[in-house]
Backbone bond lengths (Angstrom), bond angles and torsions (degrees), N, CA, C in turn:
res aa  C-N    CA-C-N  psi(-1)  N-CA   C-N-CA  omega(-1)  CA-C   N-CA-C  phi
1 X - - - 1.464 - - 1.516 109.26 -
2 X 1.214 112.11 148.67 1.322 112.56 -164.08 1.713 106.86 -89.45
3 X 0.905 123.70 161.14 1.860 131.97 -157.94 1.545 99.36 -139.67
4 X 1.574 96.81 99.12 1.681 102.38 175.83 2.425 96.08 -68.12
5 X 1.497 74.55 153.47 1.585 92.78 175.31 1.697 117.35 -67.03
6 X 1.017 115.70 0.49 1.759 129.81 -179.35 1.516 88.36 -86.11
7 X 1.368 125.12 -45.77 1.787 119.11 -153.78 1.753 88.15 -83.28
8 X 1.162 121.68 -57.74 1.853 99.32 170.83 1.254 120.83 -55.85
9 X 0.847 147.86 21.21 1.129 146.75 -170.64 1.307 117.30 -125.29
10 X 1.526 103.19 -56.88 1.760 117.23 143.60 1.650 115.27 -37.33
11 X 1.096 106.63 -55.15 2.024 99.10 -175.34 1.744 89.71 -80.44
12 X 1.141 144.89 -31.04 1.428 123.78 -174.43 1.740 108.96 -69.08
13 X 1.535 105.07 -24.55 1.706 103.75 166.27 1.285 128.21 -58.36
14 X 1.362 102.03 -51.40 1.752 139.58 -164.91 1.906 95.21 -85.15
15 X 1.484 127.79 -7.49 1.707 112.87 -172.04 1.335 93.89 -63.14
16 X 1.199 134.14 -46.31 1.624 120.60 -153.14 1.608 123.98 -91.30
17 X 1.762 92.36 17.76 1.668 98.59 160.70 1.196 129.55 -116.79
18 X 1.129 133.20 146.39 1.487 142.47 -151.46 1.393 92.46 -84.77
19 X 1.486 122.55 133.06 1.382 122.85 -159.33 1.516 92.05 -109.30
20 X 1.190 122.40 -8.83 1.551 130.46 168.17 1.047 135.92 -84.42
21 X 1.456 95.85 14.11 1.603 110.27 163.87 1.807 134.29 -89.25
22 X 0.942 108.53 139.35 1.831 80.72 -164.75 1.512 110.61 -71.93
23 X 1.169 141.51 8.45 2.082 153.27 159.67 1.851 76.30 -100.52
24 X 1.202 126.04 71.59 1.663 119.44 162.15 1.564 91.09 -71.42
25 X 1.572 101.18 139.00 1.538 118.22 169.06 1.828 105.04 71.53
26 X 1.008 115.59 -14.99 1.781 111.21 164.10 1.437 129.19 -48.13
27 X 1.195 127.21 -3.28 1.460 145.27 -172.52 1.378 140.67 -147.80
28 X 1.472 103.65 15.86 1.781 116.37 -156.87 1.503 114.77 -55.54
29 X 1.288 115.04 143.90 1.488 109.06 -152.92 1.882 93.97 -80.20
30 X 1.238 122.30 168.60 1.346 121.49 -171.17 1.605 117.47 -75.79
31 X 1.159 127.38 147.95 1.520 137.37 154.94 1.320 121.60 -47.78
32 X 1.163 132.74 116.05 1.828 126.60 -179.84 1.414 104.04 -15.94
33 X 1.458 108.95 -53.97 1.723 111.71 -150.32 1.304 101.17 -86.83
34 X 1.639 137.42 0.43 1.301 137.51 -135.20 1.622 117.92 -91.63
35 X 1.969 94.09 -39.04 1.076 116.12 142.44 1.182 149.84 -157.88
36 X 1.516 144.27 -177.74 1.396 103.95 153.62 1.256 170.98 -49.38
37 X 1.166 123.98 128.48 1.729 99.68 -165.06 1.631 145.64 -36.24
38 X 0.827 103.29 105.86 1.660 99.45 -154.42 1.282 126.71 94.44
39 X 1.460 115.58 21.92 1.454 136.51 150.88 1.402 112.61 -81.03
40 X 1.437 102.46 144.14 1.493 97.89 166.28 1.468 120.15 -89.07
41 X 1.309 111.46 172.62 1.429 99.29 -157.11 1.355 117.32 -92.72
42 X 0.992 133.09 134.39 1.658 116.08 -170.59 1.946 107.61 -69.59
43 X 1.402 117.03 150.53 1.782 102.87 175.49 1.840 83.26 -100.11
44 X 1.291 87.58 155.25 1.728 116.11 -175.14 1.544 97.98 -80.57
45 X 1.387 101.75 142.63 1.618 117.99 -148.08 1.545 87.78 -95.63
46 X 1.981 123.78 134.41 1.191 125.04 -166.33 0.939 110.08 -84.55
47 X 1.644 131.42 17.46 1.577 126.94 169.55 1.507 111.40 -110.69
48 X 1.628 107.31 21.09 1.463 110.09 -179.15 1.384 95.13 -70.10
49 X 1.399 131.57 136.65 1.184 145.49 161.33 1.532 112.74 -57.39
50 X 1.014 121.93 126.11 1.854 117.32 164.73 2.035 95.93 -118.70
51 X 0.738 105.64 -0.10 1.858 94.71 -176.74 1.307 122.44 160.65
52 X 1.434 109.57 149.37 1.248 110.43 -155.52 1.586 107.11 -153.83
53 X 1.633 105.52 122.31 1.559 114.03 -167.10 1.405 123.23 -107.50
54 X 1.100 151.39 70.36 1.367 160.92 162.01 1.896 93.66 131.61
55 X 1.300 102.17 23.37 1.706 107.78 -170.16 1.245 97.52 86.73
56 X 1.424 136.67 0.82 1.894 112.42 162.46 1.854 108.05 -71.29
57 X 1.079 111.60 134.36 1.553 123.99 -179.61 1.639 125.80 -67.34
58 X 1.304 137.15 116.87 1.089 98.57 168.66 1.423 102.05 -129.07
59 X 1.407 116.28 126.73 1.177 128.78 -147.62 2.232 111.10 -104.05
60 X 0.969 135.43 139.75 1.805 122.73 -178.17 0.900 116.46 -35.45
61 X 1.548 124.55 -14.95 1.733 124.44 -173.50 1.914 92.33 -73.74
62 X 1.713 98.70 -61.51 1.550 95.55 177.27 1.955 113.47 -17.02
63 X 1.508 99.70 -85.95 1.342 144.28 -149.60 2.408 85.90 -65.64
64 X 1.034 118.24 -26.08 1.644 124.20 163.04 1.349 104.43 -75.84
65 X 1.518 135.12 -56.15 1.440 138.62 -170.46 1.596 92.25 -61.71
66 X 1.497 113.00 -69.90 1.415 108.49 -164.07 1.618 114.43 -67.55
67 X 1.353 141.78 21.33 1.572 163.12 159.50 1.486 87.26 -85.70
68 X 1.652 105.54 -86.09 1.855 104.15 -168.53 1.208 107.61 -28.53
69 X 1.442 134.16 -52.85 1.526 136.67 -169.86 1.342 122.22 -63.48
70 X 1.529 121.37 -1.62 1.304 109.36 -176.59 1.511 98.16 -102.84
71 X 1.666 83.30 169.93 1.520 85.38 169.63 1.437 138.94 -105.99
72 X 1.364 127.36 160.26 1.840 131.61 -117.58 1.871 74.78 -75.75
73 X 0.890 157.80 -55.27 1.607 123.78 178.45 1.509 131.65 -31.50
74 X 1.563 102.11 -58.39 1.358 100.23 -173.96 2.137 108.52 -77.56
75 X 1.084 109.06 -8.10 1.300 110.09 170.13 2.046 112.20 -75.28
76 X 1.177 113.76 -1.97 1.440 118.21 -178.53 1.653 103.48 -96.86
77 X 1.405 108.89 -0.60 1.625 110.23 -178.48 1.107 115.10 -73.81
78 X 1.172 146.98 141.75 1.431 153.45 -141.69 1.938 87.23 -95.58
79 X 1.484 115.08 123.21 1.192 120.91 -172.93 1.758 117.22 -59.25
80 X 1.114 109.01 -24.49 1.758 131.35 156.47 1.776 104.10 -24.37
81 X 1.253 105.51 -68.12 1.242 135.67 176.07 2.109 111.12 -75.64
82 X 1.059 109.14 -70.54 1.050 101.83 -149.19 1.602 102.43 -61.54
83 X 1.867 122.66 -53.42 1.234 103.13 179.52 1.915 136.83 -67.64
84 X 1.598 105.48 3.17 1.612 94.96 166.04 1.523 113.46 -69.47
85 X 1.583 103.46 -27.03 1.416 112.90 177.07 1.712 113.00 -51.46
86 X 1.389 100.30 -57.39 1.131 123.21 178.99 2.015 116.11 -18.38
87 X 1.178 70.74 -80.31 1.746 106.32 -171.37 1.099 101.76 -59.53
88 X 1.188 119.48 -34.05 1.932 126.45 -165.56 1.848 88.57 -88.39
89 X 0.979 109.64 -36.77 1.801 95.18 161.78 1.124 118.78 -68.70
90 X 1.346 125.01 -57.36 1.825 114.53 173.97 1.122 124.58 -68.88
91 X 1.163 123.97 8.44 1.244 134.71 160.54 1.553 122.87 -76.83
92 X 1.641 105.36 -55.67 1.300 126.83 157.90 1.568 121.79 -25.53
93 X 1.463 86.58 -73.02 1.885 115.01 171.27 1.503 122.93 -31.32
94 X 1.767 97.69 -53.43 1.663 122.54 -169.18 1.744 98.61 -63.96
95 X 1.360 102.78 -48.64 1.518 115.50 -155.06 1.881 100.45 -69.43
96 X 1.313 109.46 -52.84 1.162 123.94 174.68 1.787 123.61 -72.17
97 X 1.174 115.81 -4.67 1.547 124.34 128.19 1.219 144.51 -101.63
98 X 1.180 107.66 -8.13 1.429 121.88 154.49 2.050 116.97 -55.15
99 X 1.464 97.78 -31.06 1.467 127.67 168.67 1.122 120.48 -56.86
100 X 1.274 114.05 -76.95 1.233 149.77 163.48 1.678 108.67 -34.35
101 X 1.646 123.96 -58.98 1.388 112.05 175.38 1.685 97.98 -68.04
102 X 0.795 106.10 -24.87 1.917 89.46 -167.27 1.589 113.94 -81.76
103 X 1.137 110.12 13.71 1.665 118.07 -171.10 1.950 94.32 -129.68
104 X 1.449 105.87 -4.63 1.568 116.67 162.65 1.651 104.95 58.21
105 X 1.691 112.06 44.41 1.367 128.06 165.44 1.169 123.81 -80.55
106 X 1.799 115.59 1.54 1.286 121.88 -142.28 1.689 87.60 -114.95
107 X 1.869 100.81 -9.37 1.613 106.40 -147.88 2.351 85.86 -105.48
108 X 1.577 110.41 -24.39 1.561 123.93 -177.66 1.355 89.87 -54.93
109 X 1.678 110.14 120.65 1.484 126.86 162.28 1.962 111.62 -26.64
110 X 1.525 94.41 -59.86 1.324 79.98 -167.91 1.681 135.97 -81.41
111 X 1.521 90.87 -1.45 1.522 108.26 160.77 1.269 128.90 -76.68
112 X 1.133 103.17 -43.13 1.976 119.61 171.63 1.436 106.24 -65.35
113 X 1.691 124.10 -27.46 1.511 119.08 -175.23 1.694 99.15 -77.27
114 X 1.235 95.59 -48.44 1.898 101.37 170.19 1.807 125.90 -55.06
115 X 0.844 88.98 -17.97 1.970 99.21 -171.45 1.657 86.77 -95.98
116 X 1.325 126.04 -45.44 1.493 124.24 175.15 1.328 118.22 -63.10
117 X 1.534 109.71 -37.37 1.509 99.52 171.92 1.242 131.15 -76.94
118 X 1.743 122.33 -20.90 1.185 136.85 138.40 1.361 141.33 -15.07
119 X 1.570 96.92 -54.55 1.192 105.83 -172.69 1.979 107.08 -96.72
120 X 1.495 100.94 -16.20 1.129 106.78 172.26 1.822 113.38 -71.61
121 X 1.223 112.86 -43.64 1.434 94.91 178.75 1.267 123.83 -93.06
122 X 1.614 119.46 8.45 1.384 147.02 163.89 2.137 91.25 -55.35
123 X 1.715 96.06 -69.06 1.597 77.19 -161.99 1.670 91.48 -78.00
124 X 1.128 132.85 -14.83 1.390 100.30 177.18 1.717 123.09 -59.28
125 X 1.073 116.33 -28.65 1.113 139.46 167.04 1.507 123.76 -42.72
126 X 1.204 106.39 -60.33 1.130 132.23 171.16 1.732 117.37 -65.28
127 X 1.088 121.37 -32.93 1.146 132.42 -148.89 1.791 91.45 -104.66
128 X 1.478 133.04 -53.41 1.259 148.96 129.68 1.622 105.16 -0.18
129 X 1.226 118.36 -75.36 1.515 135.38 -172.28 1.250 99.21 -58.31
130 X 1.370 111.88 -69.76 1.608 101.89 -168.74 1.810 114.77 -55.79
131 X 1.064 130.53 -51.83 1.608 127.95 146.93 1.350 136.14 -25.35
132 X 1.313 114.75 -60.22 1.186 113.06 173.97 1.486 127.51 -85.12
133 X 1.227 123.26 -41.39 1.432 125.96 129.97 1.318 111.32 30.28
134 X 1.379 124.87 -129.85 1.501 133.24 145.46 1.345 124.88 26.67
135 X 1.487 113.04 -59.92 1.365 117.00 -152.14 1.625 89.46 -96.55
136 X 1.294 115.78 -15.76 1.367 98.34 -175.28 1.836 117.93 -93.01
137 X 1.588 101.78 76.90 1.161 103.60 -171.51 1.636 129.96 -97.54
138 X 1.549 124.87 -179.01 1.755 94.66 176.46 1.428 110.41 -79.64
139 X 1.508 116.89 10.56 1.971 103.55 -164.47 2.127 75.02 -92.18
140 X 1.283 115.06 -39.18 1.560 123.87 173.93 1.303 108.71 -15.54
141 X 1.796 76.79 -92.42 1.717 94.39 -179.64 1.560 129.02 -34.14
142 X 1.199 91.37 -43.27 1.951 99.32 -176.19 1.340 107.55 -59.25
143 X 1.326 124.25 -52.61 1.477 133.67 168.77 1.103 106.02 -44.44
144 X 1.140 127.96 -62.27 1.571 117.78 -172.68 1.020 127.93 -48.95
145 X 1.605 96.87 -39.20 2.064 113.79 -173.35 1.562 92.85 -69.16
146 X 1.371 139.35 -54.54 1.100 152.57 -178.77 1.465 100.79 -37.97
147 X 1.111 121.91 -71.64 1.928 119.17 -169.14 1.363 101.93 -81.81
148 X 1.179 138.82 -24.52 1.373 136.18 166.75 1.100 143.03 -84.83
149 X 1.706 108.00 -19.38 1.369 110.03 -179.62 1.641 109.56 -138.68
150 X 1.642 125.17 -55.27 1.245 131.54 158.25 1.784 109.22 -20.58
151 X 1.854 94.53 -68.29 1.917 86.71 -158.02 1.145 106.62 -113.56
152 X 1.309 110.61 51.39 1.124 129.21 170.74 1.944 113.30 -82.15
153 X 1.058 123.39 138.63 1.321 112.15 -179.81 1.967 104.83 -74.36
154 X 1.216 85.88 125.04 2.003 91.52 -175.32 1.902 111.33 -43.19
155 X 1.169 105.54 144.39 1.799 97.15 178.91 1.861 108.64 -106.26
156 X 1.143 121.69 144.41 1.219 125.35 160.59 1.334 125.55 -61.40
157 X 1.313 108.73 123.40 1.615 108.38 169.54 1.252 116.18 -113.43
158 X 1.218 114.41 160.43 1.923 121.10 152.03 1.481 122.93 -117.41
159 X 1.485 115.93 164.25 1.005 112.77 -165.55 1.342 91.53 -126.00
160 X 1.498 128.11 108.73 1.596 153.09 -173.66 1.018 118.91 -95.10
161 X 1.702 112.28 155.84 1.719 109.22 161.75 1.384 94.69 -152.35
162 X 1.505 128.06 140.89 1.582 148.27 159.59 1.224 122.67 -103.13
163 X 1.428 89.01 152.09 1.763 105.80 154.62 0.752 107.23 -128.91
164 X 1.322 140.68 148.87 1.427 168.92 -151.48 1.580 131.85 -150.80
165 X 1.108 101.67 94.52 1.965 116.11 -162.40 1.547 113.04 -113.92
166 X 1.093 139.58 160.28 0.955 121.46 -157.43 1.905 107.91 -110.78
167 X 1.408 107.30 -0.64 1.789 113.48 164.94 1.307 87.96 -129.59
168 X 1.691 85.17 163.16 1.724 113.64 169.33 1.247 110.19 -61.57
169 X 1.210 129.87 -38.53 1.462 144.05 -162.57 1.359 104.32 -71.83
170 X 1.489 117.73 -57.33 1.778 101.17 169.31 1.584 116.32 -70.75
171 X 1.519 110.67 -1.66 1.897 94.84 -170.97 1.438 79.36 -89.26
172 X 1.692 138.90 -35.22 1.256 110.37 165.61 1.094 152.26 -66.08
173 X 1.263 100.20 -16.44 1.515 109.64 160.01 1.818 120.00 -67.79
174 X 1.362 97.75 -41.69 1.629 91.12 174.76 1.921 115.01 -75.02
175 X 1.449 104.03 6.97 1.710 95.12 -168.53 2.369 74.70 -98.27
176 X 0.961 131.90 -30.38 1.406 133.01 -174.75 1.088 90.33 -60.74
177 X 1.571 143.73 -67.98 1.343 155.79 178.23 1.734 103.24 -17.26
178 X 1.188 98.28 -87.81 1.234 132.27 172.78 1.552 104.95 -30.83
179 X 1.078 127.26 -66.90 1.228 126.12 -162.43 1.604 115.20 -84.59
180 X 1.733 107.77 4.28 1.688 112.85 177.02 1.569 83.39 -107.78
181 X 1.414 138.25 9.65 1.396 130.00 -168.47 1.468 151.17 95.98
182 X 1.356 103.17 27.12 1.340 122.99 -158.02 1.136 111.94 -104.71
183 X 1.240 123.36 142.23 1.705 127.58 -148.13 1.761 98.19 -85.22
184 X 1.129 112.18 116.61 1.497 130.59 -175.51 1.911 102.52 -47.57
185 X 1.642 98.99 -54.11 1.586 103.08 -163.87 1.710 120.20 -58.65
186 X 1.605 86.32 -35.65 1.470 114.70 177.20 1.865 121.39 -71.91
187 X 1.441 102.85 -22.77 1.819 103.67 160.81 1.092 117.34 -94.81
188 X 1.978 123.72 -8.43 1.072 117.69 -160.17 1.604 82.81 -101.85
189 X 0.612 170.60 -17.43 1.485 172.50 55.99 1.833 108.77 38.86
190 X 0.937 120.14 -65.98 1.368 113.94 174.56 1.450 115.56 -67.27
191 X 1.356 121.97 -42.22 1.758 105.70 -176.60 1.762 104.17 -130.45
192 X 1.305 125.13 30.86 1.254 110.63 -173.48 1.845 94.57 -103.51
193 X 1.685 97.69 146.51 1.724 104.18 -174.60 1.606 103.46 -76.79
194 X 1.537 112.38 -39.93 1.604 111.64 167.65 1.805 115.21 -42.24
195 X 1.501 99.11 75.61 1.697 85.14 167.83 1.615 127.39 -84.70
196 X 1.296 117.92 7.58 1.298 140.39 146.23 1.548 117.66 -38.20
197 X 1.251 109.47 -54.61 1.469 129.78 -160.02 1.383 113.75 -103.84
198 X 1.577 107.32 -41.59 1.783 128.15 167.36 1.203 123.51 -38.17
199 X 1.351 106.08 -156.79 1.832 117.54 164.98 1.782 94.71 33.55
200 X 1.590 113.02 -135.04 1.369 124.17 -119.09 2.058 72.40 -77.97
201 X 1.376 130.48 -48.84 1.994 119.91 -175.54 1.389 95.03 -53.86
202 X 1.082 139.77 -28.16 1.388 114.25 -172.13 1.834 114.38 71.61
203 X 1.556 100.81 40.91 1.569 93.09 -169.86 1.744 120.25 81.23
204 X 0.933 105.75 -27.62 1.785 113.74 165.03 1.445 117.88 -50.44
205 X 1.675 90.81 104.18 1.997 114.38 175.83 1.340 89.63 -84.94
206 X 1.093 143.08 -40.78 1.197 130.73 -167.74 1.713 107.13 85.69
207 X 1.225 121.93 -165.45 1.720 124.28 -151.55 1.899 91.39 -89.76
208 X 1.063 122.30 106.04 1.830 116.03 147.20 1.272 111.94 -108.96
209 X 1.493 81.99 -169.90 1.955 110.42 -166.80 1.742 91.50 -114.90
210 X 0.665 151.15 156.70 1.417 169.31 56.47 1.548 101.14 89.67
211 X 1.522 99.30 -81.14 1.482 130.95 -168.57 1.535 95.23 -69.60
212 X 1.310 131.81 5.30 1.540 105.62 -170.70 1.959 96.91 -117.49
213 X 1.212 103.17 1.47 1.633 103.72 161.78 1.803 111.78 -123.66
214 X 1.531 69.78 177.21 1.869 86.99 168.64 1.269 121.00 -53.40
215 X 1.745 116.86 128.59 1.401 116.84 172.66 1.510 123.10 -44.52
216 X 1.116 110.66 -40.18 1.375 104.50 -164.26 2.177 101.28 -86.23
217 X 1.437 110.59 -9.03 1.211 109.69 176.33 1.528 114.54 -87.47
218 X 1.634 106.40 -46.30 1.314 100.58 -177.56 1.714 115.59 -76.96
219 X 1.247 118.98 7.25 1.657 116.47 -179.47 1.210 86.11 -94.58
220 X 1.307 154.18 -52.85 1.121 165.52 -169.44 1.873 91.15 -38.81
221 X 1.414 90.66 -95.50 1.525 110.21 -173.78 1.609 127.65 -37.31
222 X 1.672 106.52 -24.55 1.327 106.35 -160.48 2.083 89.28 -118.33
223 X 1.297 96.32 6.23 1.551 84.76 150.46 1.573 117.39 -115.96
224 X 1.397 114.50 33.69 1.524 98.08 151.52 0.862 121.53 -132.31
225 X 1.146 126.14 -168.14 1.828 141.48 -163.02 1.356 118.23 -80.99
226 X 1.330 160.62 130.99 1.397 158.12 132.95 1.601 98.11 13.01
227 X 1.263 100.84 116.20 2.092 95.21 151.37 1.469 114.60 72.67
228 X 1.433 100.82 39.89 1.410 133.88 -150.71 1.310 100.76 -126.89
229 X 1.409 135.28 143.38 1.401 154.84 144.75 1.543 124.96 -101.54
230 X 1.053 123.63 132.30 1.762 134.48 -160.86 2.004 94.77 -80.95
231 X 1.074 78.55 109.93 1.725 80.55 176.09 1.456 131.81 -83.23
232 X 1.270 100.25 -3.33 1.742 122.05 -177.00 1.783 106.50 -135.63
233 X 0.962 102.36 95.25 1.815 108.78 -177.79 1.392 95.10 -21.09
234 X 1.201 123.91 160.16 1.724 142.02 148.06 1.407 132.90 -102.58
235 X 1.051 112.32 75.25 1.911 120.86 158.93 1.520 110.34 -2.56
236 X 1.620 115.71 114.95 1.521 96.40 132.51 1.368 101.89 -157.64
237 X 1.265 113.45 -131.00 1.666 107.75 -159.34 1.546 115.86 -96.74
238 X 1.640 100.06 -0.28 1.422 129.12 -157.55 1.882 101.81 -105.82
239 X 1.256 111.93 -36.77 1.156 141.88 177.18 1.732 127.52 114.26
240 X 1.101 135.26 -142.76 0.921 133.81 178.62 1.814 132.55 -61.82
241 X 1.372 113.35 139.23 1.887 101.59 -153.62 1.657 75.39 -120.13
242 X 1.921 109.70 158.31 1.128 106.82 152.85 1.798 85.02 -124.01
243 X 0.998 113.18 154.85 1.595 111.75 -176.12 1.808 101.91 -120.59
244 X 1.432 93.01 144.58 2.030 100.71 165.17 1.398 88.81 -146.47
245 X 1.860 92.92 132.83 1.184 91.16 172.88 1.690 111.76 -105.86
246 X 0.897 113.58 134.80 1.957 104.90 179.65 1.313 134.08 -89.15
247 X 1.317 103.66 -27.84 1.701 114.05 167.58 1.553 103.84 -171.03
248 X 1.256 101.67 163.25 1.406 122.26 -176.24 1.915 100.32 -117.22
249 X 1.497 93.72 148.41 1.806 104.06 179.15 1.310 108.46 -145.50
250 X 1.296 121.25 142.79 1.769 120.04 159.15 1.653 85.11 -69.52
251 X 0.916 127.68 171.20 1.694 154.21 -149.07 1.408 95.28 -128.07
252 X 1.378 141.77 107.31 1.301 140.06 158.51 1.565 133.32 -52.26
253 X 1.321 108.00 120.58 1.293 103.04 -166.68 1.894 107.37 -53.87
254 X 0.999 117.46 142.28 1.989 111.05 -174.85 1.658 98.48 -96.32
255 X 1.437 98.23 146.39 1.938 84.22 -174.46 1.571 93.70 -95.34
256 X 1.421 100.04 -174.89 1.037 128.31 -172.59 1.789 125.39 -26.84
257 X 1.560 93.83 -62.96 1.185 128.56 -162.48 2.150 91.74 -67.34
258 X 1.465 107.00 -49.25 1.340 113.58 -167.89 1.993 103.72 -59.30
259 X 0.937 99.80 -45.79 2.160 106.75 -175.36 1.777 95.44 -101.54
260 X 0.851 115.19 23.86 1.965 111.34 167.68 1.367 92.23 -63.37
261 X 1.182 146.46 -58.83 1.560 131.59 -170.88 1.433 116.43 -66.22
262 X 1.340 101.94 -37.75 1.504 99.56 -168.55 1.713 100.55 -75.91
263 X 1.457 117.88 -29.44 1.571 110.22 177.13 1.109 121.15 -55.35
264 X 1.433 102.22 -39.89 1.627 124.82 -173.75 1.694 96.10 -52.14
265 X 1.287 123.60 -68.41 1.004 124.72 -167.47 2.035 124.31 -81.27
266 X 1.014 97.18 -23.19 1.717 82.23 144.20 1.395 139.18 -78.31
267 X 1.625 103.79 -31.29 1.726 117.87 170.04 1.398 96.04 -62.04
268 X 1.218 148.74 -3.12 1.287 138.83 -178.35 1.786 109.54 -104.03
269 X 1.339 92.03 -43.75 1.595 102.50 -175.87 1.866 110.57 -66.91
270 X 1.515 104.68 -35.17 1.421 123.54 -166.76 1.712 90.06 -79.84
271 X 1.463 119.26 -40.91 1.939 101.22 -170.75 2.074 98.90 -81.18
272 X 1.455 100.53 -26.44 1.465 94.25 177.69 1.457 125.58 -61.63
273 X 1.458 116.84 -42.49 1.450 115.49 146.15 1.582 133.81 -44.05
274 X 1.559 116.75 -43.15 1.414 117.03 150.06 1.753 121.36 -46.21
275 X 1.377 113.46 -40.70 1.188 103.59 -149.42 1.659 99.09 -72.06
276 X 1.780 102.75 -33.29 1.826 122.93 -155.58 1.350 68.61 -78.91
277 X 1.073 133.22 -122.97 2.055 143.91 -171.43 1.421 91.23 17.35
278 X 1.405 138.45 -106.41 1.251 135.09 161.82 2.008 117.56 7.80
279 X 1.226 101.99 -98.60 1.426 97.84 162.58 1.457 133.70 -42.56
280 X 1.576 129.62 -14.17 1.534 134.55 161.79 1.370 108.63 -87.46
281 X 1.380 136.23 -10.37 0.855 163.93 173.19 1.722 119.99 -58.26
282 X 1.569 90.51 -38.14 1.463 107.50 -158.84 1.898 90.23 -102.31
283 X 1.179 122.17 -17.05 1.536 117.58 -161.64 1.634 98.80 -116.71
284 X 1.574 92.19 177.84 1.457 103.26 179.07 1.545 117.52 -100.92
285 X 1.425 140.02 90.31 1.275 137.55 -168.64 1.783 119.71 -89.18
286 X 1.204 99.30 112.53 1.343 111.71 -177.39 1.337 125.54 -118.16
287 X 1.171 130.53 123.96 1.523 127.82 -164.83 1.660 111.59 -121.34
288 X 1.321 117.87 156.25 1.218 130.79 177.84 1.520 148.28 -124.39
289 X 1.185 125.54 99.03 1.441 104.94 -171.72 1.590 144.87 -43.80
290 X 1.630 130.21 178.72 1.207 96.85 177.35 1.490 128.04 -75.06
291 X 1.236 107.15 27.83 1.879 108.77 -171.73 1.713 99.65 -124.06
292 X 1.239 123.99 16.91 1.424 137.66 176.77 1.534 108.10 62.69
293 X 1.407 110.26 47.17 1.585 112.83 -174.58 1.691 100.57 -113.29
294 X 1.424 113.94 134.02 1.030 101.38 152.04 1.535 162.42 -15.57
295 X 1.187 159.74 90.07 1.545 144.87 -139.53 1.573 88.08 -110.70
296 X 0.917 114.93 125.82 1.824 114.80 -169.64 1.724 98.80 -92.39
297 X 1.112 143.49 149.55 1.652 148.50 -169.99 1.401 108.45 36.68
298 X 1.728 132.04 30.68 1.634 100.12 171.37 1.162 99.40 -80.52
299 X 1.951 93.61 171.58 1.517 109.82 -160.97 1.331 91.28 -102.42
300 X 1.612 126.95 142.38 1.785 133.85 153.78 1.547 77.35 -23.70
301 X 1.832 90.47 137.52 1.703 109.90 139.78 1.313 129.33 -50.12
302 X 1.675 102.94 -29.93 1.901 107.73 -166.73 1.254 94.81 -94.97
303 X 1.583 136.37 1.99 1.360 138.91 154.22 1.594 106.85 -50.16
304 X 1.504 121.37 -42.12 1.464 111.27 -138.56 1.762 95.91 -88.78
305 X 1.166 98.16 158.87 1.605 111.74 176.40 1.711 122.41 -44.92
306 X 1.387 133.89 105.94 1.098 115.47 -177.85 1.414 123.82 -47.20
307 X 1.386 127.75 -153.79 1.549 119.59 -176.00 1.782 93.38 -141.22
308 X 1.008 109.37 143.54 1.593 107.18 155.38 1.673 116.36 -89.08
């Protein structure tokens, strides 16, 4: 595709900004001639035009939004390169809906329901961000880690290993195995269906909490002793368990610095539920059966109890 001399010229403005920033192109370092020495640099105004397709515009704000949108690899491309790319996509885009309305695809029910839902979770999106945003701050975060994780009462873990067969009859046969002396890592490797856990772990779950398996596995497991073998196979939906348990731990509280992402991202999930509750709050919610009848008191879905 051919590359008008405006789009090099544009990335020779834009080389001296880090395109891996999420404002990609918000700061481009200046042109010799751009200003004076020891001026600061002016940033290039996002309604500068770079191109224009049947007269639709597409202006640096475009060609900045569509940078933010990629992902953090292709944002490490030297801007030289990456924005002819750029443009030569919205260009593409423009031309090929420009198409598209003139063949009146824009007007097909099920395209117009799609372009609506688009734009619907565009501002929901948006609208989300600007709200929650804010609240997710570091005095936030700290609080959160504080009631959630700091003073939290510490949890017990164990550190496990299975096999997994698909009757009781072979997990009893491998607990007979086992109990004349037979190397756990070495059956869990030869006949266990967990090939997750199999082969080179030898059945090694490694350290959990309680809550992070199956009920009927972790009651099993976390009522026995260190250096222990399960003497009665364990049921579940997966099939047959032989359990060893290897050691037991209080669970270390993790500081700050170690769950900073993971805080980040429940303090986000926990104000986004505030924000929707709040906003359902404000409307009238009415639901319907499959015969278009009224359902008199149902509750919002995002009312109901999550699940572990």
């Amino acid at each position: 595709m051919r590359l008008s001399r405006s789009t090099f010229a544009l990335a020779a403005l834009l080389a001296g900004t880090s395109v891996a920033a999420s404002t990609a192109f918000a700061a481009p370092a200046a042109t010799p001639a751009a200003a004076p020495t020891g001026a600061p640099a002016a940033a290039p105004n996002p309604d500068m035009l770079i191109a224009t397709v049947n007269g639709a515009k597409i202006t640096l704000g475009d060609v900045q939004r569509a940078a933010g949108n990629l992902p953090p690899q292709a944002r490490q491309i030297q801007p030289s390169v990456l924005v002819p790319l750029i443009v030569n996509q919205l260009v593409d885009q423009k031309a090929v809906q420009i198409a598209a309305d003139k063949e009146g695809l824009n007007r097909k029910p099920d395209v117009k329901a799609a372009m609506d839902a688009a734009a619907a979770n565009a501002l929901q999106n948006a609208y989300l961000e600007e709200k929650v945003g804010p609240l997710v701050t570091d005095s936030a975060m700290h609080d959160y880690y504080q009631s959630h994780y700091a003073n939290k009462k510490p949890e017990e873990e164990i550190h496990a290993r299975h096999i997994l067969v698909d009757s009781e009859a072979q997990a009893k046969d491998i607990i007979a195995q086992l109990n004349k002396g037979a190397d756990f890592g070495k059956l869990a490797a030869q006949l266990s269906k967990d090939k997750g856990s199999a082969g080179a772990n030898g059945g090694d779950l490694g350290w959990f909490k309680k809550a992070d398996m199956l009920p009927a596995f972790s009651a099993a497991a976390f009522a026995m002793k260190p250096n222990t073998i399960s003497q009665t196979p364990v049921h579940t939906q997966y099939g047959w368990h032989v359990i060893q348990v290897l050691a037991t731990r209080t669970a270390p509280i993790p500081t700050f610095d170690q769950v900073h992402d993971q805080v980040r991202q429940e303090l986000i999930r926990e104000k986004v539920r505030d924000i929707v509750k709040a906003a359902e709050a404000q409307v009238k919610i009415v639901h319907y059966d499959a015969k278009g009848k009224e359902i008199p008191n149902a509750a919002p879905a995002a009312a109901a109890p999550a699940k572990k």
